[in-house]
C-alpha positions as CSV (number, residue, x, y, z in Angstrom):
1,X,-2.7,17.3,22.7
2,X,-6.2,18.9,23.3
3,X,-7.1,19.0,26.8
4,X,-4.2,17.2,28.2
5,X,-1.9,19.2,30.6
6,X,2.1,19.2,30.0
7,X,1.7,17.5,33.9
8,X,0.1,14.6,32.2
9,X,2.2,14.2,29.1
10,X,5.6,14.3,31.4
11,X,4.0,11.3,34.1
12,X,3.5,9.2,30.7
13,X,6.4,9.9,29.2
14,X,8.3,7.5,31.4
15,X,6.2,4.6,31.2
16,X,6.2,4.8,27.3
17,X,9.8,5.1,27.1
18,X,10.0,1.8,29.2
19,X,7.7,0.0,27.1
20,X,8.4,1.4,23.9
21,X,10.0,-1.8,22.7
22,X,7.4,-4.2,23.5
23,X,5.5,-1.8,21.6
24,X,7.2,-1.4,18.9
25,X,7.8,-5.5,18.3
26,X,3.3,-5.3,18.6
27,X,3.8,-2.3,15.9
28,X,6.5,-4.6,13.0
29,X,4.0,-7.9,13.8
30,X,1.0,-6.1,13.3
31,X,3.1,-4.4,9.8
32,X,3.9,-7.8,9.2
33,X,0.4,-9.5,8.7
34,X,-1.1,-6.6,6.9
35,X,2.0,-7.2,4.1
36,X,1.7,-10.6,4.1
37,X,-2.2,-10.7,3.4
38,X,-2.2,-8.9,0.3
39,X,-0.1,-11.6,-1.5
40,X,-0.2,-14.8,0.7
41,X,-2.8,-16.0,-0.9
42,X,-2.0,-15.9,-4.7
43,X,0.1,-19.2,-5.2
44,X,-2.6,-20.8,-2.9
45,X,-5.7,-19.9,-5.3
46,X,-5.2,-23.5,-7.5
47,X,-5.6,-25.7,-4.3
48,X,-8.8,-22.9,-3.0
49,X,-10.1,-23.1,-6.3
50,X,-9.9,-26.9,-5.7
51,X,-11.3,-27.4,-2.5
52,X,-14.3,-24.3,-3.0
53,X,-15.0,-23.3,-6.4
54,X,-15.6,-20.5,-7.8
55,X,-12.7,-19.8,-10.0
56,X,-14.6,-17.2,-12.1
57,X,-14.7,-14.8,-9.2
58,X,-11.6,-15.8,-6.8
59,X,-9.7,-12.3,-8.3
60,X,-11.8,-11.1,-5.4
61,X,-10.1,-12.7,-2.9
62,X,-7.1,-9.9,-3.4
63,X,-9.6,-7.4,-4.5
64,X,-12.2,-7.4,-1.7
65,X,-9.3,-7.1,0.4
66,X,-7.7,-4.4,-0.8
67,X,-10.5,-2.5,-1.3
68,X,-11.8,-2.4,2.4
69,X,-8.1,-1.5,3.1
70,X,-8.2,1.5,1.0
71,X,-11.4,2.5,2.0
72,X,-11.1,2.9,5.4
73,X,-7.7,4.6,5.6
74,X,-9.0,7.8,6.1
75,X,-11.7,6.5,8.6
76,X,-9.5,5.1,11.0
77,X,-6.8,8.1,10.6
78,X,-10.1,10.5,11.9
79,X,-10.8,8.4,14.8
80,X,-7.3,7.9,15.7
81,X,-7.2,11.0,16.2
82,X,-10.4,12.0,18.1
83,X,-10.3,8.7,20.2
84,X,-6.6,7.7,20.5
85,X,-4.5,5.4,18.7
86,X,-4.7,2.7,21.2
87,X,-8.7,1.9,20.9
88,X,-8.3,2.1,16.9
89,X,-5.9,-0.3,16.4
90,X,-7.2,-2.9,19.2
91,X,-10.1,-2.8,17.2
92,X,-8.8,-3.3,14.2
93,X,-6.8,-6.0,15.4
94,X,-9.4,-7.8,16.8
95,X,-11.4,-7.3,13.5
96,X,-8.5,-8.8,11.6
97,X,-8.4,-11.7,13.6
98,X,-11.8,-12.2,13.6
99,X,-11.8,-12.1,9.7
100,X,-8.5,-14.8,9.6
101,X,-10.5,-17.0,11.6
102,X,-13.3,-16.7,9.5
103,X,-11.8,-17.2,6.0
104,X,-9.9,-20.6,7.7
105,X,-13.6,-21.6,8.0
106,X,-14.7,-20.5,5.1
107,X,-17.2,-23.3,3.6
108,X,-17.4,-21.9,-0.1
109,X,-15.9,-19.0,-2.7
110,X,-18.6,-16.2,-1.6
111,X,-17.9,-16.9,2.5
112,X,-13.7,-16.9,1.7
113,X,-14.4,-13.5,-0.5
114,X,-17.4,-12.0,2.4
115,X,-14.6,-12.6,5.1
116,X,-11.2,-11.6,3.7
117,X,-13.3,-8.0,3.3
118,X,-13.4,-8.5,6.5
119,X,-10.1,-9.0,6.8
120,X,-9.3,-5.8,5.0
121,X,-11.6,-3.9,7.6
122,X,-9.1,-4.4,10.4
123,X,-6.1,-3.9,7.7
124,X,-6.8,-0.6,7.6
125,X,-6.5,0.3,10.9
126,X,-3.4,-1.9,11.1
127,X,-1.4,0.0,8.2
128,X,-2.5,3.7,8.9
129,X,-2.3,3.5,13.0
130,X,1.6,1.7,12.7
131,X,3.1,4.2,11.0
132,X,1.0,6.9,13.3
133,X,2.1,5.3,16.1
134,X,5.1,4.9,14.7
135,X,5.9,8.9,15.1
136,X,3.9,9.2,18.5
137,X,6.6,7.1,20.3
138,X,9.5,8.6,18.1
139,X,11.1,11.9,18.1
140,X,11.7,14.0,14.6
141,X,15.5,12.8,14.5
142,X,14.6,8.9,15.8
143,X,11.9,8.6,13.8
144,X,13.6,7.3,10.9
145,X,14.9,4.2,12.8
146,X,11.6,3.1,13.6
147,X,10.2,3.6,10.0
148,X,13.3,1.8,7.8
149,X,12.8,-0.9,10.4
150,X,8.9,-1.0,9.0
151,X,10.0,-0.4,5.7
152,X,11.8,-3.7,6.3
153,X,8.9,-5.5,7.3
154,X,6.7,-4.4,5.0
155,X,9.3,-5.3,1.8
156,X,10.2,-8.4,2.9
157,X,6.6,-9.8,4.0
158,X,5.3,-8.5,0.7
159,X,7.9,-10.5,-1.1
160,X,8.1,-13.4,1.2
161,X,4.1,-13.9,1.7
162,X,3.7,-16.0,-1.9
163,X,6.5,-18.4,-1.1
164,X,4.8,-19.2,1.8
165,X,1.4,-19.4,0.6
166,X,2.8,-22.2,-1.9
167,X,4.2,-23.8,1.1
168,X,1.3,-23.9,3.4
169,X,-1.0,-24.8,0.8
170,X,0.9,-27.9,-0.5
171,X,2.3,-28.9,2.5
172,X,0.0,-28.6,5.2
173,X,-3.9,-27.0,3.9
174,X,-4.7,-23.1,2.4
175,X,-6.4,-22.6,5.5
176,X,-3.6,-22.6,7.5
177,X,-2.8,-19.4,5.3
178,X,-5.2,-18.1,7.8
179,X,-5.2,-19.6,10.7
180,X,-0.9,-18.8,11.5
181,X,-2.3,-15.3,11.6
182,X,-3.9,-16.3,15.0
183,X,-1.0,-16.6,16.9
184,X,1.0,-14.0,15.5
185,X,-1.8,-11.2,15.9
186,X,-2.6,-12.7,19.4
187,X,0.9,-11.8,20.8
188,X,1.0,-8.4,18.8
189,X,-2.3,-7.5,20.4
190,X,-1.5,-8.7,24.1
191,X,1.4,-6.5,23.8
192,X,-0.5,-3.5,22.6
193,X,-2.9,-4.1,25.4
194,X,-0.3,-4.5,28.1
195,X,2.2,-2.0,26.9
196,X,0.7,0.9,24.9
197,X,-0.7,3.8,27.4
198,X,-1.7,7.2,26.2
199,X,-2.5,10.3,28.4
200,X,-6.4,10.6,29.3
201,X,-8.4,13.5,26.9
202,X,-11.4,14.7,28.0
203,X,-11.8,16.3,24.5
204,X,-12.6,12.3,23.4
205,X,-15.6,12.0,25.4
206,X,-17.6,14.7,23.9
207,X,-16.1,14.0,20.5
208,X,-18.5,13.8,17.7
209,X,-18.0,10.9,14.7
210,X,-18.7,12.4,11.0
211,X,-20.5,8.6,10.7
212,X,-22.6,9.8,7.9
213,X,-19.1,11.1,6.2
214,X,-17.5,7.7,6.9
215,X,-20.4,6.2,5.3
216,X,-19.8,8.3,2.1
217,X,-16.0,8.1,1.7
218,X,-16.5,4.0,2.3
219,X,-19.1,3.7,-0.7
220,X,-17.9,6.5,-3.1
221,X,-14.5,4.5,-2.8
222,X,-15.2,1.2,-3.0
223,X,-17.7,1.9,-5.8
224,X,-14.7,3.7,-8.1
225,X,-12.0,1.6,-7.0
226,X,-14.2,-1.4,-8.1
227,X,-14.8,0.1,-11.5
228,X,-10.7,0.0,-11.5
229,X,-10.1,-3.2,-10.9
230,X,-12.3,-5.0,-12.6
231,X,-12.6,-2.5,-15.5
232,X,-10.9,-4.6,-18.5
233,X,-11.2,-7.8,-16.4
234,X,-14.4,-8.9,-15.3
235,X,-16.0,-6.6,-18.4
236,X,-14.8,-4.3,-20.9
237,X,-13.9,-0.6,-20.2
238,X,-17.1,1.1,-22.1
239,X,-19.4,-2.0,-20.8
240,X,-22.7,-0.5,-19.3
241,X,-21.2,-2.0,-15.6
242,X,-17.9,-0.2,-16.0
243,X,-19.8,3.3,-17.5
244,X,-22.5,2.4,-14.1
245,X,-20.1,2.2,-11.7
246,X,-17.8,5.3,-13.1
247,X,-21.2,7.3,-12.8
248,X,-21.9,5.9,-9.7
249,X,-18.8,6.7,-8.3
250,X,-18.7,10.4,-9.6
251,X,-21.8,11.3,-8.2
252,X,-20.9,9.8,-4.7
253,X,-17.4,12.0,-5.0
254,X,-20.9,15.1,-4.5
255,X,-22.6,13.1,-2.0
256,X,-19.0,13.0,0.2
257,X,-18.3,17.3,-0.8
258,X,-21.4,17.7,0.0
259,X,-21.5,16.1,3.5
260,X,-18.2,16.8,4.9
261,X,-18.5,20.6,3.9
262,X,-21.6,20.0,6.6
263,X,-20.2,17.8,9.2
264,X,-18.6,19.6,12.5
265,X,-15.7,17.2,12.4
266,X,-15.7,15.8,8.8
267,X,-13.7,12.1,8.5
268,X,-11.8,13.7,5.4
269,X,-11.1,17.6,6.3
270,X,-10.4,20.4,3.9
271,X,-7.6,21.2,5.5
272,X,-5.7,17.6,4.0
273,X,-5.7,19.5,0.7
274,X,-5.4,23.4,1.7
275,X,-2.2,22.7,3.3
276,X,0.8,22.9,0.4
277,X,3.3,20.5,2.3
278,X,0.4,17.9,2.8
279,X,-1.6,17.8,-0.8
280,X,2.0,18.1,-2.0
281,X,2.9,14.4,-0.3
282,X,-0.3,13.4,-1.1
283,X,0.0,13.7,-4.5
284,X,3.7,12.7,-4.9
285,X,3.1,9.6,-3.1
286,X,-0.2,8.8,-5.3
287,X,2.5,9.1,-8.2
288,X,4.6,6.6,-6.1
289,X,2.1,4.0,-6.4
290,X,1.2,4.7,-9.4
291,X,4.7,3.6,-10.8
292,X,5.5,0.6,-8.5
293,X,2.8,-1.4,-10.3
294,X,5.3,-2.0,-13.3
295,X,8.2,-3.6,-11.3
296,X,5.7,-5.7,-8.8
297,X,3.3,-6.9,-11.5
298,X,5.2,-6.9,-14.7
299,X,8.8,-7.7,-13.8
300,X,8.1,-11.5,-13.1
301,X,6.7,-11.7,-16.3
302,X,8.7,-10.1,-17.7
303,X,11.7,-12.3,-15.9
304,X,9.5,-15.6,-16.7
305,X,8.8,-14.7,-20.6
306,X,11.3,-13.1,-22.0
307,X,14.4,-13.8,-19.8
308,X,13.5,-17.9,-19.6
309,X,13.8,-17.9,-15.9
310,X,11.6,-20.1,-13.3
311,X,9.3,-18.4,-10.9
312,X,11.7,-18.6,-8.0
313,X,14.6,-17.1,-10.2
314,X,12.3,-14.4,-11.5
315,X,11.0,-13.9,-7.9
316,X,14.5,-13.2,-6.9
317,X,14.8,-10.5,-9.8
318,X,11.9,-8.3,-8.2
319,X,12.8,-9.0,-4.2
320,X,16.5,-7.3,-4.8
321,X,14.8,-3.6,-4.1
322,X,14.0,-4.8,-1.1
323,X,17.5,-5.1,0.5
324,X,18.5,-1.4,-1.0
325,X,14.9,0.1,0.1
326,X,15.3,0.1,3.7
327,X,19.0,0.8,3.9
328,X,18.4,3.8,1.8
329,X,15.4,4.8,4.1
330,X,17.5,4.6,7.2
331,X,20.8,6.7,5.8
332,X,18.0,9.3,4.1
333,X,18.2,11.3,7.5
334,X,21.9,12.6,6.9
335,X,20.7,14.0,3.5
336,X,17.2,15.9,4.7
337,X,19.2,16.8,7.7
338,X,21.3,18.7,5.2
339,X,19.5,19.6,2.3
340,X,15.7,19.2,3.6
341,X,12.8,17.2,3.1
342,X,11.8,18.4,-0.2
343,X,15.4,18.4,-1.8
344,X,16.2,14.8,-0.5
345,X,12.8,13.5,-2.1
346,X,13.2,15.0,-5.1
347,X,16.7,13.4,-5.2
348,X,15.4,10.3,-4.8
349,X,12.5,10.3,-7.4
350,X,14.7,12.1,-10.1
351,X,17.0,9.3,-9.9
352,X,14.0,6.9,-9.9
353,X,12.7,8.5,-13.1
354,X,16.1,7.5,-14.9
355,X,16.2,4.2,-13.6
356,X,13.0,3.3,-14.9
357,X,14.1,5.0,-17.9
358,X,17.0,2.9,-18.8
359,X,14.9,-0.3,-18.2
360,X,13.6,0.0,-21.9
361,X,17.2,0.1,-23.2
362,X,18.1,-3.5,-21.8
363,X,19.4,-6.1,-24.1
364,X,17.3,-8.4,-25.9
365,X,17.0,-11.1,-24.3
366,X,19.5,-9.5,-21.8
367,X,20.8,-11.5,-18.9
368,X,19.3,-11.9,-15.3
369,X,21.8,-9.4,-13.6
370,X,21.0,-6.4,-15.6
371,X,17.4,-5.8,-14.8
372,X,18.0,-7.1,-10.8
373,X,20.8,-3.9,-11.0
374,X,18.0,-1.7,-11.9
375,X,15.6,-3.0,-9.2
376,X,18.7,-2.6,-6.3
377,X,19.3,0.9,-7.3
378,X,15.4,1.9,-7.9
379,X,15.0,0.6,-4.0
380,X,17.8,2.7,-3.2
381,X,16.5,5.9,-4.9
382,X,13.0,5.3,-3.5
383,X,14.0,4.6,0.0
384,X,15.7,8.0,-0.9
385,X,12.4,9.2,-2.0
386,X,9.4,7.9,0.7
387,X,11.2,7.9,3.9
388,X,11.4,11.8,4.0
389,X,8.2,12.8,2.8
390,X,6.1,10.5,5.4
391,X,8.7,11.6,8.6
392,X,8.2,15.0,6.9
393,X,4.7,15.1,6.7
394,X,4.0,13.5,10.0
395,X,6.2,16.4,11.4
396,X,4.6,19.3,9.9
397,X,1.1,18.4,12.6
398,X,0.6,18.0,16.0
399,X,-0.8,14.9,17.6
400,X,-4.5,15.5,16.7
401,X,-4.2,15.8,13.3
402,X,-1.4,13.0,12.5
403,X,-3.4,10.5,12.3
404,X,-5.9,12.1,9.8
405,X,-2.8,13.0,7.7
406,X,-1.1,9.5,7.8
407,X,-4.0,8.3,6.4
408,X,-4.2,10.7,4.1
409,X,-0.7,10.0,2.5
410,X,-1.0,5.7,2.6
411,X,-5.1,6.6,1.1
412,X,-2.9,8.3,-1.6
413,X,-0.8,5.7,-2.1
414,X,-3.1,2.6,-1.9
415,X,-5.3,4.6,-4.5
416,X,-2.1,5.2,-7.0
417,X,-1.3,1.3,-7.0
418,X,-5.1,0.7,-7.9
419,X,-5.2,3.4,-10.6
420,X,-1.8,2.0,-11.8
421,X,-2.8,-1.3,-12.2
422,X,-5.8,-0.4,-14.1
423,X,-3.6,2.1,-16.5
424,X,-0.7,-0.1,-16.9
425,X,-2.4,-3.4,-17.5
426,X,-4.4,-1.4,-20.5
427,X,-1.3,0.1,-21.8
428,X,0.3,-3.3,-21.9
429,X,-2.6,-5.4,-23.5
430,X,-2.8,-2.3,-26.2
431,X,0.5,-3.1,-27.5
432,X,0.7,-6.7,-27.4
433,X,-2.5,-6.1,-29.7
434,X,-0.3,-3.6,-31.8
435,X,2.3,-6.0,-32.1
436,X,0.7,-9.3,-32.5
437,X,-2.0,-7.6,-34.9
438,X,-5.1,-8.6,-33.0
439,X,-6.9,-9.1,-30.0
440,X,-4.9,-10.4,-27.1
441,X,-4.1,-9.7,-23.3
442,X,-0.6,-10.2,-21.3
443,X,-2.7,-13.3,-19.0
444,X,-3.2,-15.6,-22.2
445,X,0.0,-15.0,-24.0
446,X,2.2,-15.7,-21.3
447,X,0.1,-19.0,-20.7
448,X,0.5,-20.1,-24.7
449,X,4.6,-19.4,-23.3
450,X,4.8,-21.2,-20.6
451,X,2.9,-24.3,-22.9
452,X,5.6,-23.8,-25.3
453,X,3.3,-22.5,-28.1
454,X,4.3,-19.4,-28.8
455,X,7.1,-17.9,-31.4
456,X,9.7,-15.9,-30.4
457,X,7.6,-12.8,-31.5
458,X,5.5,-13.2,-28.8
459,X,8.2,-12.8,-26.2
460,X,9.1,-9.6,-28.1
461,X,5.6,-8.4,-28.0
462,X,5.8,-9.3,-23.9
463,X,9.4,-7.1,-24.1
464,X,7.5,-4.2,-25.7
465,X,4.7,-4.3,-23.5
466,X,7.1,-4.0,-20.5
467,X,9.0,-1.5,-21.7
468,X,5.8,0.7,-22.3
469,X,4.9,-0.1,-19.0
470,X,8.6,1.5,-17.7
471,X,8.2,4.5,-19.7
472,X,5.0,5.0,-18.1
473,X,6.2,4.5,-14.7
474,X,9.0,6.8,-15.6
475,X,6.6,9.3,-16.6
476,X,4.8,8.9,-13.1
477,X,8.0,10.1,-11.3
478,X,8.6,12.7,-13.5
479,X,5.3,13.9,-12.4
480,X,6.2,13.5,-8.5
481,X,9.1,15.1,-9.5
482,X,7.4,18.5,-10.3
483,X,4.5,18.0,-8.0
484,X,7.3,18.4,-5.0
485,X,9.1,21.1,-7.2
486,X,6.5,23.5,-7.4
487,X,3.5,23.0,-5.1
488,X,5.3,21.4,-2.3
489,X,7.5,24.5,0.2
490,X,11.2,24.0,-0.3
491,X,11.1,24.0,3.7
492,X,8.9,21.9,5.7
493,X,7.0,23.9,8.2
494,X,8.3,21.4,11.5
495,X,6.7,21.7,14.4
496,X,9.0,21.6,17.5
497,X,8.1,18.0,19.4
């Protein structure tokens, strides 16, 4: 708590207990806009496209933004910490507003692209201060309420936010996309403003910011996590701007060693990775991402192309995990309360690593039912799974260094779906080549599907592709699996609250 006296913390106590449900409605709005921007937008590009241009570059409307979300993860999780939550995430707020407001006035591709980065520079503080927050105001055995219910949010804006991107873009305008995240953000803030109050530290005002570290981290990421995404999209993989950018990237991983080895109170400390429980999480959760890119990304295709069904239908296929993932993530506290942290995690990824086993074992052309059972129990096993690690984790430091390792963990994360994405969408256009015998990717042979001009081949080159894709993700939580099995303690080191 740094300089603050147990005098202090007991006079606040009371006042945040009274407020801590205003709060926490601020905390599931403010979860719920940073969900919902990173797919509203995608069944709105035809009518941007329409209105702007730029449909060579509009991938960079989801990119840009997820990008500066990554990014500045550990950023904001360093100055939560040094300046409160409280000040980081009115600021971010604010930022995220500003950047809604901006994209609604967006006049052509390059503004909509400059301002949803924007956009993704208040996200950041948005994702990594909630769930921070989130077990500031909670105790160790409470702290699972308040995280299934943001598990909630999260899982059902995520799903929900392309539904209603198609609706507000052909019903009312695609700005409106923007512009309902006025009102919404305005209330959440008011309410963070009114009813969020932390105890005075005078250790803030002489604080010292590791700018020259932030500086670092936000190039050396954005540069690699660029090369990702658009690696095998915008150019090939050994292209001289995919080989630039890698070696770009690798010598600004020195540059950031180099400089927060130096810096008095570095924005990424070694400490993140020294500590066995924490690298342990961080890992296992960068294995989580990695292996949710194949249901999110590849099971509507796979729904669409090979099972015949329409986009709402196949829609419905994919949202399924998100009834068992929270209700899983609430009843995970009588297992860890049993069995630990460790054990109930690796419960829960062990299961998902058969799960995502058996997918490649479905009938052809198998029924709707069959994979939607696989999705509902891969929810279950990953509620299972992710719960206890973060409410772990978060347990395992004291207040001044919660913030830095939140970030670290969703940083993990974040960085796992980008790698994955990158990985699987290779690993998927490689077989489809195998199988068709030539040059092809998933994007153009589903579109010669859905125009009714491909054989039936072609949806059994789109069901081996897939199923490549599960065995990888398999693979992925075979290896959170053993990360948590031998680096991570088979007790959590807890601190008392």
């Amino acid at each position: 708590m740094g300089s603050t006296s147990s005098a202090e913390r007991e006079a606040a106590r009371p006042a945040a207990a009274g407020r801590r449900g205003a709060v926490v409605a601020a905390l599931m709005l403010s979860m719920a806009l940073a969900a919902l921007d990173a797919t509203i937008v995608s069944t709105a590009v035809p009518q941007i496209v329409g209105d702007l241009g730029g449909f060579s570059v509009f991938s960079w409307l989801f990119s840009g933004y997820l990008l500066a979300v990554t990014v500045t993860l550990p950023v904001y999780g360093k100055l939560s910490d040094t300046f409160g939550r409280k000040p980081v995430l009115i600021a971010g707020s604010v930022l995220f507003l500003l950047g809604s407001l901006l994209c609604a006035l967006a006049w052509n591709m390059g503004a909509l692209i400059a301002f949803r980065v924007v956009q993704g520079l208040g996200g950041g503080a948005l994702q990594g201060t909630v769930q921070t927050l989130a077990a500031d105001l909670y105790p160790l055995k409470d702290r699972p309420k308040i995280q299934s219910k943001l598990s909630t949010v999260w899982a059902v804006s995520a799903v929900a936010g392309p539904g209603l991107g198609g609706v507000l873009a052909a019903y009312a305008d695609w700005r409106w996309i923007f512009l309902i995240n006025l009102p919404i953000g305005a209330l959440a803030l008011w309410l963070i403003v009114r009813h969020l109050h932390e105890p005075e530290r005078e250790a803030a005002a002489h604080a010292r910011v590791d700018w020259a570290g932030a500086l670092a981290v936000f190039a050396c990421g954005g540069v690699l996590l660029t090369a990702l995404v658009q690696g095998g999209v915008a150019w090939p993989w050994l292209s001289a701007p995919s080989l630039a950018l890698f070696g770009a990237g690798l010598a600004l991983v020195a540059v950031v060693v180099l400089v927060e080895r130096r810096a008095a109170e570095p924005i990424i400390p070694g400490w993140v990775w020294r500590r066995r429980t924490i690298a342990a999480v961080n890992l296992a959760l960068g294995a989580l991402g990695l292996l949710m890119v194949a249901p999110s990304v590849f099971l509507p295709t796979y729904a669409q192309s090979v099972l015949g069904l329409a986009p709402v239908a196949a829609g419905f296929v994919l949202s399924v995990w998100t009834l068992s993932w929270p209700v899983s993530a609430a009843l995970s506290q009588h297992v860890y309360r049993r069995i630990g942290f460790r054990n109930t995690a690796m419960l829960g990824i062990g299961t998902a690593s058969l799960i995502l086993f058996a997918f490649p074992f479905l009938p052809y052309p198998g029924q709707a039912w069959q994979p939607a059972l696989l999705m509902l129990l891969l929810g279950a096993a990953l509620g299972l799974f992710q719960l206890p690690l973060i409410v772990g984790v978060q347990s395992t430091v004291g207040w001044a260094e919660r913030g830095t390792t939140t970030a670290s963990v969703l940083f993990c994360r974040q960085t796992g779906q980008t790698i994955g994405a990158a990985v699987f969408g290779a690993v998927a256009n490689g077989v489809l080549a195998a199988r068709l015998g030539g040059a092809g990717d998933l994007d153009s042979v589903t579109r010669a599907l859905d125009s009714g001009s491909a054989p039936e081949a072609t949806r059994r080159a789109i069901a081996d592709a897939v199923h490549a894709v599960y065995l990888g993700a398999a693979c992925a939580a075979a290896l959170a699996f053993l990360v948590l099995l031998f680096l991570a303690p088979r007790r959590f080191p807890v601190l008392k609250d």
